[in-house]
C-alpha positions in Angstrom: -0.2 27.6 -75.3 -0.9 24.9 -73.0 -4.5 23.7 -73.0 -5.3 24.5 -69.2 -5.6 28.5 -70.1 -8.8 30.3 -69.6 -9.7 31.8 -72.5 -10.0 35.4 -71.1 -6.3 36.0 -69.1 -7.9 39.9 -68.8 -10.4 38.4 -66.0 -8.0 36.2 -64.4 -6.0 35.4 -61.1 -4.0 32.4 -60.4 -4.6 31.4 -64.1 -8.2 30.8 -63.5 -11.5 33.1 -64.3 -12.1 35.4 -61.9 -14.7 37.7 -62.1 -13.8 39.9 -59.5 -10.2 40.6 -60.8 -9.7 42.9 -63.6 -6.0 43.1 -65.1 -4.0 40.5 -66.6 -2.7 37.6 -64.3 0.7 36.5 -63.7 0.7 33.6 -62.7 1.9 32.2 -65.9 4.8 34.7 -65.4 5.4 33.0 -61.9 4.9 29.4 -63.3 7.5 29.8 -66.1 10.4 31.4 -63.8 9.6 28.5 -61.8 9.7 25.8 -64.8 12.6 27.8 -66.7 14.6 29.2 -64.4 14.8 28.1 -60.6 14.1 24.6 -60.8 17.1 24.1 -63.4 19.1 26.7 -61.3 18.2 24.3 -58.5 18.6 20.4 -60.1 22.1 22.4 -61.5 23.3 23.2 -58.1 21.7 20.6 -56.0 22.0 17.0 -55.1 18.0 16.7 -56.8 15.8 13.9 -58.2 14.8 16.1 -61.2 12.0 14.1 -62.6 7.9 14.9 -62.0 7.5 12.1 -59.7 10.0 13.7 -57.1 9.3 17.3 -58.0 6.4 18.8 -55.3 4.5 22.4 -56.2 2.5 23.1 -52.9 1.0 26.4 -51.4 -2.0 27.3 -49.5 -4.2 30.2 -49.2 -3.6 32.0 -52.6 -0.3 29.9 -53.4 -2.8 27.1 -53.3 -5.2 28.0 -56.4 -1.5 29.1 -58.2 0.0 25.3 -57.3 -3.0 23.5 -58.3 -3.1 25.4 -61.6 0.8 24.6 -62.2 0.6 21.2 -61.7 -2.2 21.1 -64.4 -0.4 23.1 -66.5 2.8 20.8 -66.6 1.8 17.4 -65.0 5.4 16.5 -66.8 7.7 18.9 -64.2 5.3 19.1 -61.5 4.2 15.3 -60.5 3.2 16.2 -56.9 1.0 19.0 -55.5 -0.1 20.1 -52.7 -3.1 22.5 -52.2 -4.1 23.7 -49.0 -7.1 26.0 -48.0 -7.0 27.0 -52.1 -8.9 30.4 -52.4 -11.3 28.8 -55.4 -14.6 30.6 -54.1 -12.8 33.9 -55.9 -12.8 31.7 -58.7 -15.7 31.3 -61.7 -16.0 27.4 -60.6 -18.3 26.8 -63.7 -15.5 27.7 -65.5 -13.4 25.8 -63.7 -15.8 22.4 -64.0 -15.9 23.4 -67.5 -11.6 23.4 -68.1 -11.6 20.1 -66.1 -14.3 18.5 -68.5 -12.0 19.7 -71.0 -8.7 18.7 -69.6 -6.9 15.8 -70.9 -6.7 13.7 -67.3 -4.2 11.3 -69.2 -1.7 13.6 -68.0 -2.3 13.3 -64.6 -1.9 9.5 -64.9 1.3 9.7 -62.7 0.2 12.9 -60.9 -0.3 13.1 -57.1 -2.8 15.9 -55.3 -3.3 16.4 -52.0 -6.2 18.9 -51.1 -6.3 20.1 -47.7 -9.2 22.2 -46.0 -10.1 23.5 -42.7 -13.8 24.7 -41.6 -12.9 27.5 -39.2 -13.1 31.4 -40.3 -12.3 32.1 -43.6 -12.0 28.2 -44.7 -15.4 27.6 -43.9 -16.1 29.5 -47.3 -13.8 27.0 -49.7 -14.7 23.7 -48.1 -17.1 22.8 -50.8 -15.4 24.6 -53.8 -12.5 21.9 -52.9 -14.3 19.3 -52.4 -16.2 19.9 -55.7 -12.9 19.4 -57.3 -12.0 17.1 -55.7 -14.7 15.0 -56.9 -14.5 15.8 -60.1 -11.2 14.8 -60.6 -12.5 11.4 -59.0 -15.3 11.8 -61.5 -13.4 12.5 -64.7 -11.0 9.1 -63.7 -8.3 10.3 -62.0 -6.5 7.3 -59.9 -8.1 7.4 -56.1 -4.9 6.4 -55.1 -3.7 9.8 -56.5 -6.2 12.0 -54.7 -6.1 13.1 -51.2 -8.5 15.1 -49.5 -7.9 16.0 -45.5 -10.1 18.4 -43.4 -10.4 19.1 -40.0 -13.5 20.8 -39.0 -11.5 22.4 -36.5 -8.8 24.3 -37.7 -9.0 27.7 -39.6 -6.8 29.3 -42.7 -3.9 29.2 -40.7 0.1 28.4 -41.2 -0.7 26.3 -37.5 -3.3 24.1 -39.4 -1.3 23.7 -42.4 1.5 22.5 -41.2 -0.4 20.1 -38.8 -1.1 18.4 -41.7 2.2 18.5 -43.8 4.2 14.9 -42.6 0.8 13.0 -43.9 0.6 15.0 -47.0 4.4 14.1 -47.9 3.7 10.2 -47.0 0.7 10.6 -49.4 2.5 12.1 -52.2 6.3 10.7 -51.8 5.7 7.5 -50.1 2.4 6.0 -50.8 2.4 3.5 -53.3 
């Protein structure tokens, strides 16, 4: 079982607590037909660079909270991450604080995350959630040079604002240094 599992999957989504969700949640299901199945299928049929540094999970909205999760799950497949507008005020974020204080951060020692947040509509409700974990990955020792945190005050939860922001995010996480 890999350490970065709530203890109570009934009351989960995205692999986090969620007290609002009742039933079982799959993103564990999605996460291992990811790791098992299509990104062998693809490094097999595909001109790839397989390792974590040049493999990117990324998503936004509800894809978001499931990215951020996977790349803490398996820092060693997933070594970039994007996570855009994540949906983390559905989430028990004491619990969350309390995972991350109990997270290993060595594994995230070659780990890039980009976090990305508008302030328009339904983004105004995340901004701090985000930000909060943000800074405690700053907090807990995470590399700065690994972190990225972009938002516009200006854009809402929106495929427009996202992919505003999508050529910086890939210099951050494929290019920087």
């Amino acid at each position: 079982t890999p350490p970065w599992l709530p203890a109570e999957p009934k009351t989960s989504h995205n692999g986090f607590p969620m007290p609002f969700f009742k039933g079982p949640s799959t993103t564990d299901t999605y996460a291992d037909f990811i790791v098992k199945t299509l990104k062998p299928l693809i490094d097999e049929h595909f001109m790839t660079l397989p390792d974590a540094a040049n493999t990117c999970i990324g998503g936004a909205s509800g894809g978001g909270c499931a990215s951020y999760y996977m790349v803490m799950r398996d820092p060693e497949v997933f070594g970039r991450a994007f996570v855009y507008s994540p949906g983390f005020p559905l989430l028990d974020m004491e619990k969350i604080m309390q995972m991350l204080d109990e997270y290993d951060m060595s594994r995230l020692t070659d780990v890039r995350i980009a976090f990305y947040n508008g302030d328009q509509a339904i983004d105004v409700t995340s901004v701090d959630d985000v930000l909060t974990v943000y800074r405690k990955h700053r907090e807990l020792g995470m590399d700065p040079e690994h972190l990225m945190f972009l938002f516009d005050s200006r854009q809402t939860h929106s495929n427009v604002a996202w992919n505003k922001y999508m050529p910086e995010v890939l210099r951050f996480l494929f290019l920087s240094k």
